[in-house]
LUMDODO-148770 format. One record per residue: residue in one letter; y, z, x of N, C-alpha, C in turn. Coordinates in Angstrom, 2 decimals. Last residue first. Example, Ala and Ser with C-alpha at 12.3 -4.5 7.8 and 13.67 -1.06 7.14 Angstrom:
<sites>
<rest = S; n_y = -2.25; n_z = 7.08; n_x = 12.85; ca_y = -1.06; ca_z = 7.14; ca_x = 13.67; c_y = 0.03; c_z = 7.87; c_x = 12.90>
<rest = A; n_y = -5.69; n_z = 7.80; n_x = 13.19; ca_y = -4.50; ca_z = 7.80; ca_x = 12.30; c_y = -3.30; c_z = 7.80; c_x = 13.20>
</sites>
This chain:
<sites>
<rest = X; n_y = -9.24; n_z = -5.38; n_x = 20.04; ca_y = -10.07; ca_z = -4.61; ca_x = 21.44; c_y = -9.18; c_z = -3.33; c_x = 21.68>
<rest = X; n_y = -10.22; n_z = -5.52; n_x = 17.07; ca_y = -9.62; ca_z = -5.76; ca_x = 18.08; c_y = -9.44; c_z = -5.11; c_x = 19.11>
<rest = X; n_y = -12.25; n_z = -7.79; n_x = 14.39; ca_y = -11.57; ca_z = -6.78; ca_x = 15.21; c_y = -11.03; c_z = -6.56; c_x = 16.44>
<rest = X; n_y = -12.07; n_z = -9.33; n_x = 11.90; ca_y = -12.10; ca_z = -9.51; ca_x = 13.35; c_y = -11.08; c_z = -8.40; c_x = 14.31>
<rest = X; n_y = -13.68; n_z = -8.36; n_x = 10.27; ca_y = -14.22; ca_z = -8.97; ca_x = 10.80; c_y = -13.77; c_z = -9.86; c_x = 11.81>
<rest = X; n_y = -12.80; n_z = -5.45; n_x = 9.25; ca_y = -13.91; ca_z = -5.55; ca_x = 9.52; c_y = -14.49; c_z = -6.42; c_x = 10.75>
<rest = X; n_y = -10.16; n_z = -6.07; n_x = 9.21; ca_y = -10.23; ca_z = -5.42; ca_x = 9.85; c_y = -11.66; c_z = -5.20; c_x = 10.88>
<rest = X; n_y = -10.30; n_z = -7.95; n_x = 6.55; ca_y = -9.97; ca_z = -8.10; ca_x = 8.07; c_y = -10.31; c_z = -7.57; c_x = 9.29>
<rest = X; n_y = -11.49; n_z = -6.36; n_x = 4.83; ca_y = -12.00; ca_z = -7.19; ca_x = 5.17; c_y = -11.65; c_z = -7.70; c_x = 6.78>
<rest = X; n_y = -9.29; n_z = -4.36; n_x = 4.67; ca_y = -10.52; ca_z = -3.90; ca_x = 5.10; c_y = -10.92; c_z = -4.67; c_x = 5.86>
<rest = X; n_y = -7.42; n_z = -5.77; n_x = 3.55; ca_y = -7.26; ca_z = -5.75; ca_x = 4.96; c_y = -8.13; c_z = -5.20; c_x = 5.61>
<rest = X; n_y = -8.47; n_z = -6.29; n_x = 1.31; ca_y = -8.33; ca_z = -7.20; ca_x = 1.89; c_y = -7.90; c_z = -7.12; c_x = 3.42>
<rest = X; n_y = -8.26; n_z = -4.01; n_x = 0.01; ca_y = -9.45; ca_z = -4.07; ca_x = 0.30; c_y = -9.48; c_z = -5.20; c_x = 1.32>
<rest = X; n_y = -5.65; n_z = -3.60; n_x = -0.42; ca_y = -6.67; ca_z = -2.79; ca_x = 0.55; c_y = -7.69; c_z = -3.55; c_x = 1.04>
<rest = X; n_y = -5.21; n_z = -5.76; n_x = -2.19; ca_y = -4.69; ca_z = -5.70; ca_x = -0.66; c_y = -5.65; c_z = -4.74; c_x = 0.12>
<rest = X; n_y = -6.48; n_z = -4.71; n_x = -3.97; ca_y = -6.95; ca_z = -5.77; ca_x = -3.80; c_y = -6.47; c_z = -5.92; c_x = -2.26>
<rest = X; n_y = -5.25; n_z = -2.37; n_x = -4.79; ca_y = -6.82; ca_z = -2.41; ca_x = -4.49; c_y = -7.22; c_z = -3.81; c_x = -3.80>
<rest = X; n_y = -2.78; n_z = -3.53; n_x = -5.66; ca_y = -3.27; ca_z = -2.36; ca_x = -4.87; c_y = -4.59; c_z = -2.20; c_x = -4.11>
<rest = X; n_y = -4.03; n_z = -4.86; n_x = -7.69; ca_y = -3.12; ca_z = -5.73; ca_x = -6.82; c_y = -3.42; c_z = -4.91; c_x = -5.54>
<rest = X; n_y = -4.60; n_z = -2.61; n_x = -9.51; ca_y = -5.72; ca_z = -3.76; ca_x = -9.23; c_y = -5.16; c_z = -4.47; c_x = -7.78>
<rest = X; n_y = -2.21; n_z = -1.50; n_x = -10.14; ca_y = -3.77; ca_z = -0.47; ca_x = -9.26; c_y = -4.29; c_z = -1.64; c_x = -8.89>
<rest = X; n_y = -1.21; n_z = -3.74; n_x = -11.44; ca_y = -0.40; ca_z = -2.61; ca_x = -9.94; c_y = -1.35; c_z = -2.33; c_x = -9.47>
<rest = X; n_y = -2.74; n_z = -3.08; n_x = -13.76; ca_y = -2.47; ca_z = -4.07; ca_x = -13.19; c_y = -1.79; c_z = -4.06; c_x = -11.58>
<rest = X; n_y = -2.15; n_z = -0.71; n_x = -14.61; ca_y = -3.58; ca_z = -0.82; ca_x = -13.74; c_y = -3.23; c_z = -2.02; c_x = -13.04>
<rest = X; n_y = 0.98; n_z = 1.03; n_x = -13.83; ca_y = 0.31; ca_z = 0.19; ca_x = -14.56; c_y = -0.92; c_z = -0.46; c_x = -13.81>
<rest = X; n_y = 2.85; n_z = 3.78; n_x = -15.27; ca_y = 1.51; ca_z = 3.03; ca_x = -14.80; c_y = 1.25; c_z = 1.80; c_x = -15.30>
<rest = X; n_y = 6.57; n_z = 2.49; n_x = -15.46; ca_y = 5.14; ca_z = 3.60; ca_x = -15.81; c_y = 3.76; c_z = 2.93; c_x = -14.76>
<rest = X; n_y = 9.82; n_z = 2.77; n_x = -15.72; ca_y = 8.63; ca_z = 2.52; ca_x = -14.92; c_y = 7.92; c_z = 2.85; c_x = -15.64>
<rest = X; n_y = 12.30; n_z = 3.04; n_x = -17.00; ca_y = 12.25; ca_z = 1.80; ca_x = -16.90; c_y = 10.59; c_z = 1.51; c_x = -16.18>
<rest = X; n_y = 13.03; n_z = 6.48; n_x = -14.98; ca_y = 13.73; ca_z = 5.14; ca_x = -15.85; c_y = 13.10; c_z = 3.84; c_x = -15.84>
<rest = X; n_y = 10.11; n_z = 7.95; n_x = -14.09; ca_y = 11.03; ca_z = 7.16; ca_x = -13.24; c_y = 11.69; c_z = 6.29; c_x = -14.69>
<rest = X; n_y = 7.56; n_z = 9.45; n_x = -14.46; ca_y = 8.89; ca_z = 9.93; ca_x = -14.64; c_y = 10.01; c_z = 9.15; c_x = -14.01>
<rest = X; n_y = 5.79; n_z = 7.61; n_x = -14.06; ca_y = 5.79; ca_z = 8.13; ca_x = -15.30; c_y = 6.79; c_z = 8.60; c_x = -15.74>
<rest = X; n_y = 5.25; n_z = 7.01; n_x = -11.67; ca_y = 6.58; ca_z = 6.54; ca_x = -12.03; c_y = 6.46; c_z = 6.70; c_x = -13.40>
<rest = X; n_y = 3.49; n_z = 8.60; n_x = -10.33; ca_y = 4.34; ca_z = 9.38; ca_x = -10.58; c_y = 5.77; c_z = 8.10; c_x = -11.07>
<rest = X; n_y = 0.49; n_z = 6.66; n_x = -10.80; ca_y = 1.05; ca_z = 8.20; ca_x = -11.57; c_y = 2.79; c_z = 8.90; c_x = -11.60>
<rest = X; n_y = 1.94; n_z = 5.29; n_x = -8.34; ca_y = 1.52; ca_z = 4.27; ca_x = -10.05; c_y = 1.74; c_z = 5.61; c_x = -10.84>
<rest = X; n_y = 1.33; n_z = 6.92; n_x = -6.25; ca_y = 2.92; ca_z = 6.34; ca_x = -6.55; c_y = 3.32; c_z = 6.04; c_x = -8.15>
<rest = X; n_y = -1.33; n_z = 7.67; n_x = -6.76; ca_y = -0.47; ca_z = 8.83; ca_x = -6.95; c_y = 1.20; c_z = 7.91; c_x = -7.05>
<rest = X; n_y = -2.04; n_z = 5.18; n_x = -5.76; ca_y = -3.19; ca_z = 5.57; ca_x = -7.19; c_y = -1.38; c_z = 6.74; c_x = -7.89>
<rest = X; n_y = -1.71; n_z = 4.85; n_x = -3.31; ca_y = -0.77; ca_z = 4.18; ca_x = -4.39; c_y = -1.28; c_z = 4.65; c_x = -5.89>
<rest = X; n_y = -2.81; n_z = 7.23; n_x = -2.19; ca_y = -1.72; ca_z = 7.01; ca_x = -2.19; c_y = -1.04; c_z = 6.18; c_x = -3.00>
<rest = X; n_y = -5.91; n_z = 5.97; n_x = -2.57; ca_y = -5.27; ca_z = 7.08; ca_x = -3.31; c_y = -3.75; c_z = 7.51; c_x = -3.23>
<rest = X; n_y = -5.16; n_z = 3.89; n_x = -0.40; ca_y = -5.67; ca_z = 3.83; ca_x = -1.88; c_y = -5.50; c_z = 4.49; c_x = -2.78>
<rest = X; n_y = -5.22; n_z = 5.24; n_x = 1.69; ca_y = -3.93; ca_z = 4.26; ca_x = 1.13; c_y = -3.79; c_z = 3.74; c_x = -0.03>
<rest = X; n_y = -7.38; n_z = 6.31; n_x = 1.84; ca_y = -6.02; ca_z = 7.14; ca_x = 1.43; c_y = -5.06; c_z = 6.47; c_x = 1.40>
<rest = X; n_y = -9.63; n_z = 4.22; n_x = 1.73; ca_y = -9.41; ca_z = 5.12; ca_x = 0.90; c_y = -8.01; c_z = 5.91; c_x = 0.51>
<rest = X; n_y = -8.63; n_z = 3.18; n_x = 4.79; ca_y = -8.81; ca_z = 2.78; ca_x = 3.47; c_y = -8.22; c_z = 3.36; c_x = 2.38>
<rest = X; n_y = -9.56; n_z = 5.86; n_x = 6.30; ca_y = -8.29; ca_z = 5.51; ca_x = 5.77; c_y = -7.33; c_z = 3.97; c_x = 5.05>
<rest = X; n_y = -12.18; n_z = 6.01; n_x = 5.55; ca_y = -11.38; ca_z = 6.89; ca_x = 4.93; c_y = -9.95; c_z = 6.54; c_x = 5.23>
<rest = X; n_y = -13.06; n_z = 3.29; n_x = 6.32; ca_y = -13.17; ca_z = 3.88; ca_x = 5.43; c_y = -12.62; c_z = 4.77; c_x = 4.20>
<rest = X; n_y = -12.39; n_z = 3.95; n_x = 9.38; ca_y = -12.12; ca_z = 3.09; ca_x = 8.62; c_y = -11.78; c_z = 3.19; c_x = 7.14>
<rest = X; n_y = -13.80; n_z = 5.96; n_x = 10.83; ca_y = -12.48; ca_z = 6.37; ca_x = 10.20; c_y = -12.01; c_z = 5.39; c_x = 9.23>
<rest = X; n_y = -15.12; n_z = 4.98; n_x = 13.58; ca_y = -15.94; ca_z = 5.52; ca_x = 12.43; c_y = -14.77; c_z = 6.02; c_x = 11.26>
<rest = X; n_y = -12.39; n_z = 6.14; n_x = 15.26; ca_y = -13.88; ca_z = 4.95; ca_x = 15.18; c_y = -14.68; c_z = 5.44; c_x = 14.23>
<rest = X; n_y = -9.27; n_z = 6.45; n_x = 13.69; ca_y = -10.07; ca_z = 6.50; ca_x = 14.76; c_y = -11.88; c_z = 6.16; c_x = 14.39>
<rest = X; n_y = -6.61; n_z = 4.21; n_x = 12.49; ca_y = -7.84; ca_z = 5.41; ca_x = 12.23; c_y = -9.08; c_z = 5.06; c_x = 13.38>
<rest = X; n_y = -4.84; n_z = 1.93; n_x = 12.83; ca_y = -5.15; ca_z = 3.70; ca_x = 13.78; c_y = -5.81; c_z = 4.14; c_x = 13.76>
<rest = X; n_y = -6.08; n_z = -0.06; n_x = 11.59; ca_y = -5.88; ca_z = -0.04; ca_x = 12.87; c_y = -5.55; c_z = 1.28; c_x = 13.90>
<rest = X; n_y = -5.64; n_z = 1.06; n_x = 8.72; ca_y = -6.95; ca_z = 0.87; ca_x = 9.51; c_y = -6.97; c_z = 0.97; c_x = 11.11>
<rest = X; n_y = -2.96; n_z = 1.50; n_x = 8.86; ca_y = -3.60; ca_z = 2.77; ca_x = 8.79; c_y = -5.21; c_z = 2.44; c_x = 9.50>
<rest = X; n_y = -2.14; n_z = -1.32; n_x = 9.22; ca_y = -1.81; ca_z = -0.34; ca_x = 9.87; c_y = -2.58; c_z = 0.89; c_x = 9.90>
<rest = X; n_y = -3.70; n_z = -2.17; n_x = 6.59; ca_y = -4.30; ca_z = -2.84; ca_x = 7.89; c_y = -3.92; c_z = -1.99; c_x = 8.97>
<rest = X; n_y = -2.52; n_z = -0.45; n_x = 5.01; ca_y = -4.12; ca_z = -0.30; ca_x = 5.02; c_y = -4.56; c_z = -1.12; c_x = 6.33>
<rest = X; n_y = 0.04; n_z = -1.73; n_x = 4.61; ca_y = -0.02; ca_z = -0.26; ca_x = 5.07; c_y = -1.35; c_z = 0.01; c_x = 5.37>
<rest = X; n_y = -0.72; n_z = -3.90; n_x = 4.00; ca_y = -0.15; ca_z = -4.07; ca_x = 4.92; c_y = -0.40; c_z = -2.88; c_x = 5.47>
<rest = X; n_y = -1.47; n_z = -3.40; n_x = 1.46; ca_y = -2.49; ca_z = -4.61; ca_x = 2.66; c_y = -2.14; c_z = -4.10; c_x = 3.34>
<rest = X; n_y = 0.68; n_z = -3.09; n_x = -0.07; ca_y = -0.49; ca_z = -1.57; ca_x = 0.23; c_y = -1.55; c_z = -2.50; c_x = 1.06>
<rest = X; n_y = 2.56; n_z = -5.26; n_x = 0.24; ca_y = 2.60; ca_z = -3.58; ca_x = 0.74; c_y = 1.47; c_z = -2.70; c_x = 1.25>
<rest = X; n_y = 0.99; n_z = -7.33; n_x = -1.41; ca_y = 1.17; ca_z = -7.38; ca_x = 0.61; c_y = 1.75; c_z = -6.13; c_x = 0.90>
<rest = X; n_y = -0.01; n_z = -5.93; n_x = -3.34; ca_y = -0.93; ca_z = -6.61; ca_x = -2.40; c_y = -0.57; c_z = -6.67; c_x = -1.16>
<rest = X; n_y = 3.05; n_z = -6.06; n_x = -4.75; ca_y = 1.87; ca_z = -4.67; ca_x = -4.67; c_y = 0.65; c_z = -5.26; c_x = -3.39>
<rest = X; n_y = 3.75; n_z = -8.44; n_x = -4.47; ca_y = 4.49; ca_z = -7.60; ca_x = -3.65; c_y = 3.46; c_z = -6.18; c_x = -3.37>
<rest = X; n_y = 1.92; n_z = -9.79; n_x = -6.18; ca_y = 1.97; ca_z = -9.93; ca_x = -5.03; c_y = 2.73; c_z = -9.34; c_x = -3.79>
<rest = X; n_y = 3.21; n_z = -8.96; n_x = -8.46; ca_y = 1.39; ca_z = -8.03; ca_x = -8.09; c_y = 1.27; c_z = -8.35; c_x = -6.66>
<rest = X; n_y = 5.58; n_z = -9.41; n_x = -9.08; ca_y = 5.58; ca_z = -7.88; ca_x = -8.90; c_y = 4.07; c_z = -7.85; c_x = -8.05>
<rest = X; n_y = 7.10; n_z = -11.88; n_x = -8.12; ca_y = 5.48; ca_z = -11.67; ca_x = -8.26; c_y = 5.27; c_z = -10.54; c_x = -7.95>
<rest = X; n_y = 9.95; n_z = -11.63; n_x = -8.34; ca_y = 9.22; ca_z = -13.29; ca_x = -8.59; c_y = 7.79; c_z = -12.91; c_x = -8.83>
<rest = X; n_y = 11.82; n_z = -9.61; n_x = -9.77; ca_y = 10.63; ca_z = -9.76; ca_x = -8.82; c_y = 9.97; c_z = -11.04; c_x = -9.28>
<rest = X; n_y = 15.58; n_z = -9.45; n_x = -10.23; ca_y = 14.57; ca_z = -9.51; ca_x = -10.78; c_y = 13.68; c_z = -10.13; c_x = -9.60>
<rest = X; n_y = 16.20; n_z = -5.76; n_x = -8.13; ca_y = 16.50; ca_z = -7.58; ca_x = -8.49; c_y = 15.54; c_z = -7.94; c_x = -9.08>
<rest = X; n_y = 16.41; n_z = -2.57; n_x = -9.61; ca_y = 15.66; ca_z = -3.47; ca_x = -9.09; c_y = 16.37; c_z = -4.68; c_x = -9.12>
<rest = X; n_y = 17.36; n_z = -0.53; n_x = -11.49; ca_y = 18.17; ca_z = -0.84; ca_x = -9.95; c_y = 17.55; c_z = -1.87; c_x = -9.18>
<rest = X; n_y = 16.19; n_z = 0.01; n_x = -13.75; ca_y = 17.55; ca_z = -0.83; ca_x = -13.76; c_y = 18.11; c_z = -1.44; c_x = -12.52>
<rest = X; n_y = 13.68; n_z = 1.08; n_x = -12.73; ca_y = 13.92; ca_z = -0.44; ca_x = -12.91; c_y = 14.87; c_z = -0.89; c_x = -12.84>
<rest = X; n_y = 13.87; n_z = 3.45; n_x = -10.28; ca_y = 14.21; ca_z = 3.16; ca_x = -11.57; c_y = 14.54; c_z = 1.37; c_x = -11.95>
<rest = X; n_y = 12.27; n_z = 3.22; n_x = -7.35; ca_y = 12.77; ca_z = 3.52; ca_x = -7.73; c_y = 13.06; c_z = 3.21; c_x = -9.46>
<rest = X; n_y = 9.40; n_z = 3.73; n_x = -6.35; ca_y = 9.63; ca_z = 4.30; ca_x = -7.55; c_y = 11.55; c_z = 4.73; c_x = -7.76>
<rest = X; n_y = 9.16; n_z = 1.78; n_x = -4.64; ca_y = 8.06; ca_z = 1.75; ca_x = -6.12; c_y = 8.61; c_z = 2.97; c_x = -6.96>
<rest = X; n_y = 10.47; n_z = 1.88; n_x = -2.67; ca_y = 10.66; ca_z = 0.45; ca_x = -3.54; c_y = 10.27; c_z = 0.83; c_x = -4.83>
<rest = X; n_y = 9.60; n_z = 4.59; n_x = -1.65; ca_y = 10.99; ca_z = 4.84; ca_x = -2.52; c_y = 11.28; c_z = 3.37; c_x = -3.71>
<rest = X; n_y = 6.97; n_z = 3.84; n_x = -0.92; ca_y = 6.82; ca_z = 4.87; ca_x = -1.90; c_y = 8.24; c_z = 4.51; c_x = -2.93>
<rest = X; n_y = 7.72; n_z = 1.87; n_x = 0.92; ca_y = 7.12; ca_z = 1.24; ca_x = 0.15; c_y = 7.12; c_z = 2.42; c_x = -1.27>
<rest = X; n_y = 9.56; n_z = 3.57; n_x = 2.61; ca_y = 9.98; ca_z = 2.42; ca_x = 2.25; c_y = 9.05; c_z = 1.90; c_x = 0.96>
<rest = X; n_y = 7.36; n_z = 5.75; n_x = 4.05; ca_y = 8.94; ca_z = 5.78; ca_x = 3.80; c_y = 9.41; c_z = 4.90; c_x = 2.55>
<rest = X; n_y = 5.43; n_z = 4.05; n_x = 4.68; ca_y = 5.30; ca_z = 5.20; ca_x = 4.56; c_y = 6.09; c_z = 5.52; c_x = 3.66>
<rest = X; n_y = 6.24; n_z = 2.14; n_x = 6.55; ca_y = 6.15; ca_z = 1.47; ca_x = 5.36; c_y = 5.82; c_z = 2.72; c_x = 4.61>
<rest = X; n_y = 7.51; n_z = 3.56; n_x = 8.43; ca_y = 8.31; ca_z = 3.07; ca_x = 7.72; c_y = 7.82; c_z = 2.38; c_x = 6.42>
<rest = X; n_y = 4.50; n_z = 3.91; n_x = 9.73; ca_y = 5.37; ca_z = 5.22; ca_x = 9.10; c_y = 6.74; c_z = 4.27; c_x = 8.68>
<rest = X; n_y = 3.50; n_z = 1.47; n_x = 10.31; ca_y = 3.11; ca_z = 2.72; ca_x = 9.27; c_y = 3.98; c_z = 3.18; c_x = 8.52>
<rest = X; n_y = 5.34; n_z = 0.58; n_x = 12.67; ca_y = 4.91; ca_z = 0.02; ca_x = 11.05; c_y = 4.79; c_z = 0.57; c_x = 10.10>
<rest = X; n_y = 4.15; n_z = 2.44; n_x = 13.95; ca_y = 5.93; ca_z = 2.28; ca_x = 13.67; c_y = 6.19; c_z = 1.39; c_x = 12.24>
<rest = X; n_y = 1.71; n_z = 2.07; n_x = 14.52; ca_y = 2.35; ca_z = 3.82; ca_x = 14.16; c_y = 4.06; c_z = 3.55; c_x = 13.42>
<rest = X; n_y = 1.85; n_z = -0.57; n_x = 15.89; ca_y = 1.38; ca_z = 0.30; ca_x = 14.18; c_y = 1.88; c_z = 0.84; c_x = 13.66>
<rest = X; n_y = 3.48; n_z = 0.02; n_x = 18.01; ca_y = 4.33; ca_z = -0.67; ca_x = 17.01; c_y = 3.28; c_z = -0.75; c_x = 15.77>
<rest = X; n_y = 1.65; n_z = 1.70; n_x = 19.16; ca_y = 2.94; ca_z = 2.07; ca_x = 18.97; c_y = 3.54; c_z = 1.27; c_x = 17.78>
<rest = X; n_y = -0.56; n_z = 0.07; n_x = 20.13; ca_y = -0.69; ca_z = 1.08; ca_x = 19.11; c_y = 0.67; c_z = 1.58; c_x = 18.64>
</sites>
């Protein structure tokens, strides 16, 4: 459980500041949607894996609404904005580590 928690909380950190920092400062991204997918997967398989029994779900959900709020706030970022396309990628990792999570779970 430790090296979750450790996972987590840096991708916590790390994935919010990638996304919003200002475009100019970016390298160019080979597959912006696939970077969105394996971040917010990643953070959702971690968050799944902590959330306590019956918790799944909801912490799903808040990794979900977490990127919902990153996508909203690069409104004010140089060079950024919303974009669904992002939400979708977003959603898609979630959901994908749901899946995992679901079906093979771990002792």
């Amino acid at each position: 459980m430790r090296w979750e928690l450790i996972i987590l909380l840096v991708g916590m950190v790390a994935i919010p500041i990638g996304c919003l920092l200002p475009a100019s400062w970016l390298p160019p991204l080979p597959n912006d949607k696939l970077l969105h997918f394996v971040a917010f997967g990643g953070m959702a398989l971690m968050a799944g894996r902590l959330a306590p029994q019956g918790m799944l779900v909801l912490a799903l959900l808040a990794v979900f609404m977490a990127s919902g709020l990153i996508e909203y706030l690069q409104k004010w970022v140089p060079g950024r904005s919303f974009c669904w396309r992002d939400m979708a990628a977003n959603a898609a990792g979630t959901a994908a580590a749901g899946l995992v999570l679901v079906l093979l779970p771990t002792a």
